[in-house]
mmCIF entry with sequence, helices, sheets and N, C-alpha, C, O atoms, coordinates in Angstrom:
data_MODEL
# 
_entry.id   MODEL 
# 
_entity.id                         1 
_entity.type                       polymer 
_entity.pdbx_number_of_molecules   1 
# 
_entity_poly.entity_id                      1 
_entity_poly.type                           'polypeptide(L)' 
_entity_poly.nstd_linkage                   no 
_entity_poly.nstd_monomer                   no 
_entity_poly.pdbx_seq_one_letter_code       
;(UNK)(UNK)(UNK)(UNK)(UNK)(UNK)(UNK)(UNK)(UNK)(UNK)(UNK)(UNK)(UNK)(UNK)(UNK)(UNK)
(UNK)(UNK)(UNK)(UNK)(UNK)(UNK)(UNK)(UNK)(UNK)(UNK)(UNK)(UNK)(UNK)(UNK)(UNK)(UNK)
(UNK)(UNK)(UNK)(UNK)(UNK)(UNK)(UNK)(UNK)(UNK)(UNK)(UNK)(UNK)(UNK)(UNK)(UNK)(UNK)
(UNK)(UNK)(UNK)(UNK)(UNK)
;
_entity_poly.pdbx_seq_one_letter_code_can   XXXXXXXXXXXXXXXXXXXXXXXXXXXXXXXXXXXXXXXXXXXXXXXXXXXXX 
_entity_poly.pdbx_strand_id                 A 
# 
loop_
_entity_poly_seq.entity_id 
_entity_poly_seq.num 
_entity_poly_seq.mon_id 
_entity_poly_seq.hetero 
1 1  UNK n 
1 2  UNK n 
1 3  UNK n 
1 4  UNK n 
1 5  UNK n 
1 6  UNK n 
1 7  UNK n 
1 8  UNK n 
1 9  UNK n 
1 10 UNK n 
1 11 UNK n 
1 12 UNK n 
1 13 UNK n 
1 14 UNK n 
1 15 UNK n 
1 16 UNK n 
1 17 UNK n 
1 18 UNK n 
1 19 UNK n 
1 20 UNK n 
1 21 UNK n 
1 22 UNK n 
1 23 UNK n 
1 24 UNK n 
1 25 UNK n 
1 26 UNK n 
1 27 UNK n 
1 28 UNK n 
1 29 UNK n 
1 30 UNK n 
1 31 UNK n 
1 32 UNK n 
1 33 UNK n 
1 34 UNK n 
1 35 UNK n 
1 36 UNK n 
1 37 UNK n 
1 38 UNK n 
1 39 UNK n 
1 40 UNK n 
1 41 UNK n 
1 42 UNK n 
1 43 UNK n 
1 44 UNK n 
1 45 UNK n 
1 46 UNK n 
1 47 UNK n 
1 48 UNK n 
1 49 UNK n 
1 50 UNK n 
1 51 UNK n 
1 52 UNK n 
1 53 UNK n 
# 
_struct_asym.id          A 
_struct_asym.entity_id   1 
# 
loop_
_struct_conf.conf_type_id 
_struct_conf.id 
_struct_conf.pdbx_PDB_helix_id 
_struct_conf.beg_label_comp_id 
_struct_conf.beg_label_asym_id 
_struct_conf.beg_label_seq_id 
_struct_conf.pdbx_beg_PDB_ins_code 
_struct_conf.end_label_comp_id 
_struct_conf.end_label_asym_id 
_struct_conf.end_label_seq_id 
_struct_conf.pdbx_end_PDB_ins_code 
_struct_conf.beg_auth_comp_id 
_struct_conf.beg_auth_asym_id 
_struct_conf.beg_auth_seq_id 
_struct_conf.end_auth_comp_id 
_struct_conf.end_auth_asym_id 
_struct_conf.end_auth_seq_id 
_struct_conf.pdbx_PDB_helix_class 
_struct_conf.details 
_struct_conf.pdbx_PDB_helix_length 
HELX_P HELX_P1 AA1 UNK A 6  ? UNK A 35 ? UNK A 6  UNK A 35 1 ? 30 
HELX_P HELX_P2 AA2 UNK A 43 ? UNK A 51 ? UNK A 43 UNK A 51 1 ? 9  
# 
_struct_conf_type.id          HELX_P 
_struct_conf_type.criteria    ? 
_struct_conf_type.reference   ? 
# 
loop_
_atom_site.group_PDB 
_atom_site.id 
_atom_site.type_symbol 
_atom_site.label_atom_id 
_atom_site.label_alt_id 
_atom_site.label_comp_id 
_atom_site.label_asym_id 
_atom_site.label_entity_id 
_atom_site.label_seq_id 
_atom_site.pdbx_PDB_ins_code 
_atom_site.Cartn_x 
_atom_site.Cartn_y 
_atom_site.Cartn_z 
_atom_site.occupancy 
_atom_site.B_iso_or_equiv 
_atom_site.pdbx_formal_charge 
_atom_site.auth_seq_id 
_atom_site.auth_comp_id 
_atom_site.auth_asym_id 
_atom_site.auth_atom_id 
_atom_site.pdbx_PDB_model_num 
ATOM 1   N N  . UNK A 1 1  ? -24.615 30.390 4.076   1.00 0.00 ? 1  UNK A N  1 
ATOM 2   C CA . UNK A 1 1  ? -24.886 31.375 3.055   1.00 0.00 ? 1  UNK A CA 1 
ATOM 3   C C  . UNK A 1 1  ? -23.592 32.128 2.735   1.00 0.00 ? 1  UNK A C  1 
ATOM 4   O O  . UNK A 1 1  ? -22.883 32.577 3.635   1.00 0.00 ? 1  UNK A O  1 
ATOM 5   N N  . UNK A 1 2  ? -23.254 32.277 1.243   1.00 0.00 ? 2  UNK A N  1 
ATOM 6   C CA . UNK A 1 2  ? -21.882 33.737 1.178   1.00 0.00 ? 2  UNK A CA 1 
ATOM 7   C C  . UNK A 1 2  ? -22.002 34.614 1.010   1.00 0.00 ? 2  UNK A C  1 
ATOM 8   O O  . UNK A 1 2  ? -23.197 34.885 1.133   1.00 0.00 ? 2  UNK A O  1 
ATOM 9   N N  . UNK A 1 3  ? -21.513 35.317 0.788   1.00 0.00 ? 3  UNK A N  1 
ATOM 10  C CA . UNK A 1 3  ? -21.267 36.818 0.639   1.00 0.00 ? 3  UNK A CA 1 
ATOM 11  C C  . UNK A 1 3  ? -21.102 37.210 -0.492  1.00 0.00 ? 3  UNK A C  1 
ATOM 12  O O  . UNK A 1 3  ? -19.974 37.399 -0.947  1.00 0.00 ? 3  UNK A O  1 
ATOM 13  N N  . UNK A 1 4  ? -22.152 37.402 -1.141  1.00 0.00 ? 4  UNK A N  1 
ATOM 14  C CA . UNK A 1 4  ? -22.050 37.402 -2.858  1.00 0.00 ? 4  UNK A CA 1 
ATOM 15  C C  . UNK A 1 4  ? -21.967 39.009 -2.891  1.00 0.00 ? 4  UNK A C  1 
ATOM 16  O O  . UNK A 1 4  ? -22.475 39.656 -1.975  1.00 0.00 ? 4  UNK A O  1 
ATOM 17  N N  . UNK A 1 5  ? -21.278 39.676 -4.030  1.00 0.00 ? 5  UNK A N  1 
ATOM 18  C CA . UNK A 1 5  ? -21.654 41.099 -4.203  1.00 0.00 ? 5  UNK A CA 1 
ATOM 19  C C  . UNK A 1 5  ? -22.891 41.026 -5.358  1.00 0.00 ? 5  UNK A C  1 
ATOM 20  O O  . UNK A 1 5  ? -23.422 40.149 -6.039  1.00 0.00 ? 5  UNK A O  1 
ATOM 21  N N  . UNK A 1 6  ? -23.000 42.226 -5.194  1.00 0.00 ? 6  UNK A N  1 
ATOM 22  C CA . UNK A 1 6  ? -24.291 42.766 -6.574  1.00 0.00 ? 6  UNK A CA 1 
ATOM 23  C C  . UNK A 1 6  ? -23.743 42.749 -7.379  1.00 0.00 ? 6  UNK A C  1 
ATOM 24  O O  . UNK A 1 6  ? -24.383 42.280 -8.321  1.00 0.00 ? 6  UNK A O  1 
ATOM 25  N N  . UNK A 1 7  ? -22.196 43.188 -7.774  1.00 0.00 ? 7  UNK A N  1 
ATOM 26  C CA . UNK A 1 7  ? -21.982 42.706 -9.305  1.00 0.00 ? 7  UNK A CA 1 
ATOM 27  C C  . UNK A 1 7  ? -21.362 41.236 -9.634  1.00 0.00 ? 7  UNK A C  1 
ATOM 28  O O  . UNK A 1 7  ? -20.957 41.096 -10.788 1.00 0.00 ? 7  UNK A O  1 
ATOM 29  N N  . UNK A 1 8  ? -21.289 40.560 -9.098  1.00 0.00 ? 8  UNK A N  1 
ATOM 30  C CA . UNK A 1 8  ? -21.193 39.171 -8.936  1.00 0.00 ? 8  UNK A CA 1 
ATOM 31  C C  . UNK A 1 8  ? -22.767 38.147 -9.428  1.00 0.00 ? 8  UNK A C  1 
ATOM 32  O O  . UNK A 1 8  ? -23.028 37.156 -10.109 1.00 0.00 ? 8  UNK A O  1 
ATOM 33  N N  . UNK A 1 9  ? -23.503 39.178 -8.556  1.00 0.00 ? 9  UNK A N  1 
ATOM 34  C CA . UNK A 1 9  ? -24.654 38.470 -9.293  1.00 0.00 ? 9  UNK A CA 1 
ATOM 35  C C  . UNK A 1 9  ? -25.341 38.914 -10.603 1.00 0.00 ? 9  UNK A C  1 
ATOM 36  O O  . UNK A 1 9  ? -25.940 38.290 -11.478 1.00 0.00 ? 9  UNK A O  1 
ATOM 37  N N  . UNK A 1 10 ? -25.012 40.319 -10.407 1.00 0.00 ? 10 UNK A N  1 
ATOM 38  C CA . UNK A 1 10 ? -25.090 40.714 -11.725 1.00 0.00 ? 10 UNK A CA 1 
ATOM 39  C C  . UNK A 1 10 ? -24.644 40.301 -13.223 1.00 0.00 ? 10 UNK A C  1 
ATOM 40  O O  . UNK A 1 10 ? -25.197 40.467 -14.310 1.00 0.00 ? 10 UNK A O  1 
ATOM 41  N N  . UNK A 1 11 ? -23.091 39.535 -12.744 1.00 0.00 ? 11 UNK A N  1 
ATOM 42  C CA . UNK A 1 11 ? -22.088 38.935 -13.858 1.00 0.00 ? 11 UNK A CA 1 
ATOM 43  C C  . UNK A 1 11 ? -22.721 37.894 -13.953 1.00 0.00 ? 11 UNK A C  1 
ATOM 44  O O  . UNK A 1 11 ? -22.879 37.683 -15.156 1.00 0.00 ? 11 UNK A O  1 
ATOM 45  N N  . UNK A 1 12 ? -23.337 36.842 -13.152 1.00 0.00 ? 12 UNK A N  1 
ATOM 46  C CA . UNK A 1 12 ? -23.882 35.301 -12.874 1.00 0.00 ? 12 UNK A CA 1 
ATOM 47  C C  . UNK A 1 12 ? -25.494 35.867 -13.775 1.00 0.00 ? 12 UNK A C  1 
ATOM 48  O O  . UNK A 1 12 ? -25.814 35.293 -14.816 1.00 0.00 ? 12 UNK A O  1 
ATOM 49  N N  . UNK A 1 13 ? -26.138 36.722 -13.348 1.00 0.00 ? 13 UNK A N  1 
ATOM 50  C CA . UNK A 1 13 ? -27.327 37.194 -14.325 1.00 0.00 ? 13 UNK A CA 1 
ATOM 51  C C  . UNK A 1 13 ? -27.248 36.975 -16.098 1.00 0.00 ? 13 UNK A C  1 
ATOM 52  O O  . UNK A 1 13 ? -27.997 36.370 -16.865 1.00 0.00 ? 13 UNK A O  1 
ATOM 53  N N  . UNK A 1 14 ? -25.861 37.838 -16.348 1.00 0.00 ? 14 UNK A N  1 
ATOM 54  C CA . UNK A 1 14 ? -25.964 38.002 -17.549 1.00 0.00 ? 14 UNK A CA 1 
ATOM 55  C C  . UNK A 1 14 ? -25.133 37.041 -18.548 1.00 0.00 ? 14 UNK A C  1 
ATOM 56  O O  . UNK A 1 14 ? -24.994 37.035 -19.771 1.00 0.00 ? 14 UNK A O  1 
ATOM 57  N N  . UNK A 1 15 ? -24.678 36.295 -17.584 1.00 0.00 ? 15 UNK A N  1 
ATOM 58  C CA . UNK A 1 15 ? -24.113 34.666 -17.997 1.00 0.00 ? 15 UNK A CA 1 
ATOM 59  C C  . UNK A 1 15 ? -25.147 33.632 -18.290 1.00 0.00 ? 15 UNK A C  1 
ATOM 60  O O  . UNK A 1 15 ? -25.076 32.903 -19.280 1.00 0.00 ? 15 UNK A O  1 
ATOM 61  N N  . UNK A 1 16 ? -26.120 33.581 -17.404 1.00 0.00 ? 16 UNK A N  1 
ATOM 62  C CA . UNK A 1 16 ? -27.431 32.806 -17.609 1.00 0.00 ? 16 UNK A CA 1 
ATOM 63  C C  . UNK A 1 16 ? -28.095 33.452 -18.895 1.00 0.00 ? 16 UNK A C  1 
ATOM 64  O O  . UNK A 1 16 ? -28.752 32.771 -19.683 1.00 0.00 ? 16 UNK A O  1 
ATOM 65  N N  . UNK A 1 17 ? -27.918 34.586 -19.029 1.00 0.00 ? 17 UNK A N  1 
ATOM 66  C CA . UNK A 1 17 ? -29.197 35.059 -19.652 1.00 0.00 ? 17 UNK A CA 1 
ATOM 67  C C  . UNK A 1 17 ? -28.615 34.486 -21.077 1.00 0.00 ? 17 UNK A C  1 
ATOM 68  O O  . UNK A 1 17 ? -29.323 33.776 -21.791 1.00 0.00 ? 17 UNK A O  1 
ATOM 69  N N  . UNK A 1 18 ? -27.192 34.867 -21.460 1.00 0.00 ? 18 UNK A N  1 
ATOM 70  C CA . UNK A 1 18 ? -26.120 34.407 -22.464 1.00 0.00 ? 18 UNK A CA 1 
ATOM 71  C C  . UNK A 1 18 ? -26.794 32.828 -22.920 1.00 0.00 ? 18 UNK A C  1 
ATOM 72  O O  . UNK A 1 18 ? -27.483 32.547 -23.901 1.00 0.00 ? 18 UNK A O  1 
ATOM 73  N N  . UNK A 1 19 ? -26.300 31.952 -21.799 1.00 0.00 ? 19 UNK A N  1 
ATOM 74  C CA . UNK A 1 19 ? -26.703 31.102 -22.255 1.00 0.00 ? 19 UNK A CA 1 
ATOM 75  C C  . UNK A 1 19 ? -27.897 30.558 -22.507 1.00 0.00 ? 19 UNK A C  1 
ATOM 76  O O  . UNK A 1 19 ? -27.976 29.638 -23.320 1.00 0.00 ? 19 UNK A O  1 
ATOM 77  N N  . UNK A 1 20 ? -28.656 30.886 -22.060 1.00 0.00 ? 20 UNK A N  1 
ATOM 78  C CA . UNK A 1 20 ? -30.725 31.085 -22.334 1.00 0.00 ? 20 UNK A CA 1 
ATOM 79  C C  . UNK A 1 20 ? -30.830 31.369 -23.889 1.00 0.00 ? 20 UNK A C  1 
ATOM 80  O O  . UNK A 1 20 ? -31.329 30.564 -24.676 1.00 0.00 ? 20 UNK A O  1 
ATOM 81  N N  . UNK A 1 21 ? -30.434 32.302 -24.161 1.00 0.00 ? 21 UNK A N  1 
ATOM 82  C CA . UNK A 1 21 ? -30.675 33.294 -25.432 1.00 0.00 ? 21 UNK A CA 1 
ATOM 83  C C  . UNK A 1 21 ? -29.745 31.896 -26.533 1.00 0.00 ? 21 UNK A C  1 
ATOM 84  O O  . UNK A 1 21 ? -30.400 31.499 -27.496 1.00 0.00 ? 21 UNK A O  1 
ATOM 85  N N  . UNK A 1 22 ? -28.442 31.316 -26.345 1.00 0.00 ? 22 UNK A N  1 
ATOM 86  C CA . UNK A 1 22 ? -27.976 30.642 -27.057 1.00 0.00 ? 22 UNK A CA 1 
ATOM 87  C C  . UNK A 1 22 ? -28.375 29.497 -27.380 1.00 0.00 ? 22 UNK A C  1 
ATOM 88  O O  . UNK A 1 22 ? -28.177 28.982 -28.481 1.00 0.00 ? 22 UNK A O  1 
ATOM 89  N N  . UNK A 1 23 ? -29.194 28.808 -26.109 1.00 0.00 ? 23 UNK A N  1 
ATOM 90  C CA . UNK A 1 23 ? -30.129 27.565 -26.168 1.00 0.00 ? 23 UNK A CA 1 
ATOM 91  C C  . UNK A 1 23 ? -31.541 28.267 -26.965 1.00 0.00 ? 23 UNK A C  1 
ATOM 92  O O  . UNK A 1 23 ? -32.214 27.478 -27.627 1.00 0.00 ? 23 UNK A O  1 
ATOM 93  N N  . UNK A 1 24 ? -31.800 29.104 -26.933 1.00 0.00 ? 24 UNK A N  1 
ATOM 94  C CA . UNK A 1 24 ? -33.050 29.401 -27.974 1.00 0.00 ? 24 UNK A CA 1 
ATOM 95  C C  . UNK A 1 24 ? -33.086 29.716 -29.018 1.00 0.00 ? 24 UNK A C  1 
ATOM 96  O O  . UNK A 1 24 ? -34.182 29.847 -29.563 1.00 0.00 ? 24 UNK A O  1 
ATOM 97  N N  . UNK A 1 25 ? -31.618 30.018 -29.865 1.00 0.00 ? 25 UNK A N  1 
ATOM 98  C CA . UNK A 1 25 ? -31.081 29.913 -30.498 1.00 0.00 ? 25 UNK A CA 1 
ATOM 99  C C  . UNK A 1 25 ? -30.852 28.707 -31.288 1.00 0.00 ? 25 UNK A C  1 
ATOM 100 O O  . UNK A 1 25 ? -31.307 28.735 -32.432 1.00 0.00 ? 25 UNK A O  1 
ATOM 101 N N  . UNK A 1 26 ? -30.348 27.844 -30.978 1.00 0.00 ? 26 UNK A N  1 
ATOM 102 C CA . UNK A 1 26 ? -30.173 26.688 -31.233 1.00 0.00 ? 26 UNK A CA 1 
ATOM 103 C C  . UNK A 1 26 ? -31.857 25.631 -31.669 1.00 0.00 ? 26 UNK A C  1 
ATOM 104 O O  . UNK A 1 26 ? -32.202 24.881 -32.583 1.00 0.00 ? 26 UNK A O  1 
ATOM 105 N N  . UNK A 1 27 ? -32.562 26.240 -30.224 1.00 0.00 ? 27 UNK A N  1 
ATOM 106 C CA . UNK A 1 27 ? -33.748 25.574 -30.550 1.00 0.00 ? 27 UNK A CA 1 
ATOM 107 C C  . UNK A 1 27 ? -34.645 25.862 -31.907 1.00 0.00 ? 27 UNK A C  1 
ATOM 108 O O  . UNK A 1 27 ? -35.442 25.135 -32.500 1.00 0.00 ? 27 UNK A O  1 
ATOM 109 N N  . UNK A 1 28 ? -34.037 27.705 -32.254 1.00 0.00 ? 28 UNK A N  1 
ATOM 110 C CA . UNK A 1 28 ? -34.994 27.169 -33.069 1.00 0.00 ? 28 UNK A CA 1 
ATOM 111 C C  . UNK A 1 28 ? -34.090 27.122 -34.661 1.00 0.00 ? 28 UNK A C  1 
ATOM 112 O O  . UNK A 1 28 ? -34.632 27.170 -35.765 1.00 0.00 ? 28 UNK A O  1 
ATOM 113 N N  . UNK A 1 29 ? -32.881 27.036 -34.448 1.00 0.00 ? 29 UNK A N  1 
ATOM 114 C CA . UNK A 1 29 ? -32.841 26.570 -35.664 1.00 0.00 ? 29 UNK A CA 1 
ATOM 115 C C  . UNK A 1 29 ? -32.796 25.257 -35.990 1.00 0.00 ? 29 UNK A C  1 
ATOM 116 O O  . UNK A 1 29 ? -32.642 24.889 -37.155 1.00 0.00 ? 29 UNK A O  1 
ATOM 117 N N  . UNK A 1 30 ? -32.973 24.150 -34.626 1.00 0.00 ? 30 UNK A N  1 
ATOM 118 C CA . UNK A 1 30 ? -33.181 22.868 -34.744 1.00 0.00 ? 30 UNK A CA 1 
ATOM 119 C C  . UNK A 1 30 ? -34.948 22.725 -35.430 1.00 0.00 ? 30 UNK A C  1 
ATOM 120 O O  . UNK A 1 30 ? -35.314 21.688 -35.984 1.00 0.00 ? 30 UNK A O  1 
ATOM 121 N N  . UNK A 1 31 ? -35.913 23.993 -35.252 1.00 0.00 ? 31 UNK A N  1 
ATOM 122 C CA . UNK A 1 31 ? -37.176 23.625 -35.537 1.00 0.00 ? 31 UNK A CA 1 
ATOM 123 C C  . UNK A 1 31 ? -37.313 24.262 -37.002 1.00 0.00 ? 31 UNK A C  1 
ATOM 124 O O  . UNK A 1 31 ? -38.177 23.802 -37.748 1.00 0.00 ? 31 UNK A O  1 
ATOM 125 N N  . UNK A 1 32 ? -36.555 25.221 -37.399 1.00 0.00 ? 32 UNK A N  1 
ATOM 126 C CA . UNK A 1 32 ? -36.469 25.803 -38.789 1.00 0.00 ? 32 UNK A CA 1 
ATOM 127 C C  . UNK A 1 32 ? -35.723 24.409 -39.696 1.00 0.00 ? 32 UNK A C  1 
ATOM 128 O O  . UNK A 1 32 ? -36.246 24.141 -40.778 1.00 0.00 ? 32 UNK A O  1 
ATOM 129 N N  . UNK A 1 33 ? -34.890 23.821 -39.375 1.00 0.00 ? 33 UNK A N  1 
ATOM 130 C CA . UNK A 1 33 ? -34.466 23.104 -40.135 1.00 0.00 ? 33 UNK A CA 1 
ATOM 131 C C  . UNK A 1 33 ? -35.260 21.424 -40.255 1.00 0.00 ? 33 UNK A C  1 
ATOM 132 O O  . UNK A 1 33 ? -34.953 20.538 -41.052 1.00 0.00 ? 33 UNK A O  1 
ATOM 133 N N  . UNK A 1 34 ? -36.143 21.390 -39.383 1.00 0.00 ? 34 UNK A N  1 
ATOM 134 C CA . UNK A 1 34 ? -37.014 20.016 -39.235 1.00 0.00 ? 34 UNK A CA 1 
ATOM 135 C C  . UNK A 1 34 ? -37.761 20.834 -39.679 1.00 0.00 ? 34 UNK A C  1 
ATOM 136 O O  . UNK A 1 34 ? -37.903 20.536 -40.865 1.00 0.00 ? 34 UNK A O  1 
ATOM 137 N N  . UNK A 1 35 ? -38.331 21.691 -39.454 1.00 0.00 ? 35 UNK A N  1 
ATOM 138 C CA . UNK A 1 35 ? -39.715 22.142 -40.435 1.00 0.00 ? 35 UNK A CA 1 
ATOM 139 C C  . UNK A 1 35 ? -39.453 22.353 -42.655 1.00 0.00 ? 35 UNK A C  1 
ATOM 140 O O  . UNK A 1 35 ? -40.303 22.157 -43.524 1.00 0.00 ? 35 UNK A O  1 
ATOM 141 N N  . UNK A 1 36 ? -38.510 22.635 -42.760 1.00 0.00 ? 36 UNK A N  1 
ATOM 142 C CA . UNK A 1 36 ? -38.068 23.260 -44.043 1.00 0.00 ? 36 UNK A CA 1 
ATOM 143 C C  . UNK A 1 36 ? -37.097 22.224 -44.989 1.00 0.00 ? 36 UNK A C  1 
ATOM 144 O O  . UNK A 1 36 ? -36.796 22.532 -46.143 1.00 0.00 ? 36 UNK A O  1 
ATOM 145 N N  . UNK A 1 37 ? -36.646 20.953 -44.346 1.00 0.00 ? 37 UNK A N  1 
ATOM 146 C CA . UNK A 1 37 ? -36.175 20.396 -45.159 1.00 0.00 ? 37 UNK A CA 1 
ATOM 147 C C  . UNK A 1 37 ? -36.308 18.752 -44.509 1.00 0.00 ? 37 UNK A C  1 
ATOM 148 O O  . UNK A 1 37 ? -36.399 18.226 -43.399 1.00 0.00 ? 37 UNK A O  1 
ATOM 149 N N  . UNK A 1 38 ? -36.269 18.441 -45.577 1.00 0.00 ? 38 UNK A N  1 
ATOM 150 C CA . UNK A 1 38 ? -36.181 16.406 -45.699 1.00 0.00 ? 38 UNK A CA 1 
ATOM 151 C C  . UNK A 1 38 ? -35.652 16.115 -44.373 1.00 0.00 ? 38 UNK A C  1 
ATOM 152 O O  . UNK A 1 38 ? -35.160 17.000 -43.673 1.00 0.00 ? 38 UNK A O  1 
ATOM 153 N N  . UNK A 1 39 ? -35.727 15.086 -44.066 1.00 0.00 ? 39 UNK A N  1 
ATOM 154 C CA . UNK A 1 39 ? -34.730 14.200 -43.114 1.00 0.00 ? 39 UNK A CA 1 
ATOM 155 C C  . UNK A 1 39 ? -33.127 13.895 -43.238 1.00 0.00 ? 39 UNK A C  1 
ATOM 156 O O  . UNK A 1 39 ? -32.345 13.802 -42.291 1.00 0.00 ? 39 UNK A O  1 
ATOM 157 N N  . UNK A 1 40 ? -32.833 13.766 -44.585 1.00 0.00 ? 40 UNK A N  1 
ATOM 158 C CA . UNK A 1 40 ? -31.641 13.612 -44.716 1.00 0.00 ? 40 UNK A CA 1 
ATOM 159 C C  . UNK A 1 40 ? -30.852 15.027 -45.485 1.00 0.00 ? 40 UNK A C  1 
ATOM 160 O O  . UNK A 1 40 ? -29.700 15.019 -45.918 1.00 0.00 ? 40 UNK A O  1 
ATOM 161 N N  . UNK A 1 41 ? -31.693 16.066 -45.512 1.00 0.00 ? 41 UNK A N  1 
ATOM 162 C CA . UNK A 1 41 ? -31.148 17.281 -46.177 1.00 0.00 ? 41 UNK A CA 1 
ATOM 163 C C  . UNK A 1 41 ? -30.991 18.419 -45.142 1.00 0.00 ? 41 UNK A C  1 
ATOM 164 O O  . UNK A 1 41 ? -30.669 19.604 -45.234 1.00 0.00 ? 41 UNK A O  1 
ATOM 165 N N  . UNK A 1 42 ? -31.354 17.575 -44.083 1.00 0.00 ? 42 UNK A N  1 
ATOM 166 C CA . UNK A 1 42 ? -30.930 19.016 -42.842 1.00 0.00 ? 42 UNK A CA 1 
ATOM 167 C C  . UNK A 1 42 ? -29.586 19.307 -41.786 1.00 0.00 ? 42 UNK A C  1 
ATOM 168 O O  . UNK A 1 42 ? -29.276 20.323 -41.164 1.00 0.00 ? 42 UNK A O  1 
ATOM 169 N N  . UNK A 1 43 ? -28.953 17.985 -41.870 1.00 0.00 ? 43 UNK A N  1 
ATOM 170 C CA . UNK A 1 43 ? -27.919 18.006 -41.415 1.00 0.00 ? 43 UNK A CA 1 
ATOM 171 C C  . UNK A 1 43 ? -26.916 19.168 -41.743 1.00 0.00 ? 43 UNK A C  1 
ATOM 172 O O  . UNK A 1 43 ? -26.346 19.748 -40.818 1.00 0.00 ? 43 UNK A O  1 
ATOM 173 N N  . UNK A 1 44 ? -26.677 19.541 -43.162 1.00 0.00 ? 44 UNK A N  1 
ATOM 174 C CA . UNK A 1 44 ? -25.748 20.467 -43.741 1.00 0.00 ? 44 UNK A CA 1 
ATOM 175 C C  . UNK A 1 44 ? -26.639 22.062 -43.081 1.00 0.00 ? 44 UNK A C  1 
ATOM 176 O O  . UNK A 1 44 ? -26.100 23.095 -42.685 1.00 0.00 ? 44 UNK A O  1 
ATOM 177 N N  . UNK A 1 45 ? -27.690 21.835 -43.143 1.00 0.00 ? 45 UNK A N  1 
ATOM 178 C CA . UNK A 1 45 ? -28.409 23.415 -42.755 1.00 0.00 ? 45 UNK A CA 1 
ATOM 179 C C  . UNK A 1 45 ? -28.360 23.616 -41.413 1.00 0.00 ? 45 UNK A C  1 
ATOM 180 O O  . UNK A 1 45 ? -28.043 24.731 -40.999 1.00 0.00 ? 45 UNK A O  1 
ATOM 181 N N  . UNK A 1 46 ? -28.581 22.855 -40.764 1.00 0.00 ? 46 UNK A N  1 
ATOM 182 C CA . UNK A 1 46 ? -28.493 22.868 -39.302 1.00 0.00 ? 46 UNK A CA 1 
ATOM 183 C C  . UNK A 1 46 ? -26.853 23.413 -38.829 1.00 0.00 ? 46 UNK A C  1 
ATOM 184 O O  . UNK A 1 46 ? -26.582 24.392 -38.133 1.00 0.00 ? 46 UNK A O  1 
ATOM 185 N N  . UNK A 1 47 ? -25.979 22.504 -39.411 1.00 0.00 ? 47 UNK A N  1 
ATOM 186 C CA . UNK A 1 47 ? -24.646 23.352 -39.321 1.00 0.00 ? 47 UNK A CA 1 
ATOM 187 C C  . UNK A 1 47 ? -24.619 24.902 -39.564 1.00 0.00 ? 47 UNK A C  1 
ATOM 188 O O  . UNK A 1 47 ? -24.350 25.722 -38.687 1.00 0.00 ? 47 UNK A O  1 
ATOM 189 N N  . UNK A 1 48 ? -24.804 25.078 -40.335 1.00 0.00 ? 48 UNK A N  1 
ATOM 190 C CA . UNK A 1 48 ? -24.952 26.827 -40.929 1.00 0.00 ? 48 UNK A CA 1 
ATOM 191 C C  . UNK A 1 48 ? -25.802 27.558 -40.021 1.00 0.00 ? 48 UNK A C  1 
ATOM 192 O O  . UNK A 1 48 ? -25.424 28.704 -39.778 1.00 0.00 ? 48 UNK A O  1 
ATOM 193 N N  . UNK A 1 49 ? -27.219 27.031 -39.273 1.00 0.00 ? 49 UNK A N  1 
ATOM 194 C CA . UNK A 1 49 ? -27.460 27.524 -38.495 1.00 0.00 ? 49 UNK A CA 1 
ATOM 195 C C  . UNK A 1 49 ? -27.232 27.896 -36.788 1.00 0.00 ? 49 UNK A C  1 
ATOM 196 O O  . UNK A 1 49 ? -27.578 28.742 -35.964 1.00 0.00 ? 49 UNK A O  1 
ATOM 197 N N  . UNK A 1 50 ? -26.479 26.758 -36.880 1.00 0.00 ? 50 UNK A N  1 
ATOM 198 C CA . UNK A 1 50 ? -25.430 26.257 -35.618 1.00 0.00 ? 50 UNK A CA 1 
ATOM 199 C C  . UNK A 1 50 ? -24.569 27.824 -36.005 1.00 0.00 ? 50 UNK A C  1 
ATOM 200 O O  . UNK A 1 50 ? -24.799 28.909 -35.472 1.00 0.00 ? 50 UNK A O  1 
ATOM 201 N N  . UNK A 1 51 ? -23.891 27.632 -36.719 1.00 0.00 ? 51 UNK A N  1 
ATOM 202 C CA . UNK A 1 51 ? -22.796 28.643 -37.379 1.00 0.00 ? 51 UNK A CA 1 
ATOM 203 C C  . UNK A 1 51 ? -23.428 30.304 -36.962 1.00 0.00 ? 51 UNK A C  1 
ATOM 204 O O  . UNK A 1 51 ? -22.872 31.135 -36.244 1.00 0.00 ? 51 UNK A O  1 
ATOM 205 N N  . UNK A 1 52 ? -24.857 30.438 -37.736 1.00 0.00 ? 52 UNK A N  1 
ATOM 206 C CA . UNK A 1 52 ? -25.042 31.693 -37.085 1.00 0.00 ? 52 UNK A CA 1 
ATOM 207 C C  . UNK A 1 52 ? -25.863 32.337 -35.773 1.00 0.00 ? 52 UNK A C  1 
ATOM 208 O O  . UNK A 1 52 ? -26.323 33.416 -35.402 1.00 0.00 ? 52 UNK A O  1 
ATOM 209 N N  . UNK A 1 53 ? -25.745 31.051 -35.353 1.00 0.00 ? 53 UNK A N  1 
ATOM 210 C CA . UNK A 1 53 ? -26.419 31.171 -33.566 1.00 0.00 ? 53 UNK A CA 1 
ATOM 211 C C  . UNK A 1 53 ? -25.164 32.000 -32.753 1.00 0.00 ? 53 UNK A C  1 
ATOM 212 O O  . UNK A 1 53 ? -25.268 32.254 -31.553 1.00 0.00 ? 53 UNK A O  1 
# 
């Protein structure tokens, strides 16, 4: 076992949480853009939403 401090885990907390929040992010503008446009018209939107994730 190590010797972790509390703000160590605290920093490791809010790193996860970072990336949580950015993967749900992503998810849903992968489901806004399959829900709202064609098959071949979402590629360009998905970027833009990539963009404001």
């Amino acid at each position: 076992m190590t010797n972790t401090t509390c703000t160590e885990l605290y920093n490791d907390m809010i790193e996860n949480t970072y990336d949580l929040l950015c993967d749900i992010c992503v998810i849903e503008a992968l489901y806004h853009c399959r829900a709202l446009l064609p098959r071949f018209a979402a590629r360009p939107a998905l970027g833009e939403e990539f963009r404001r994730a």
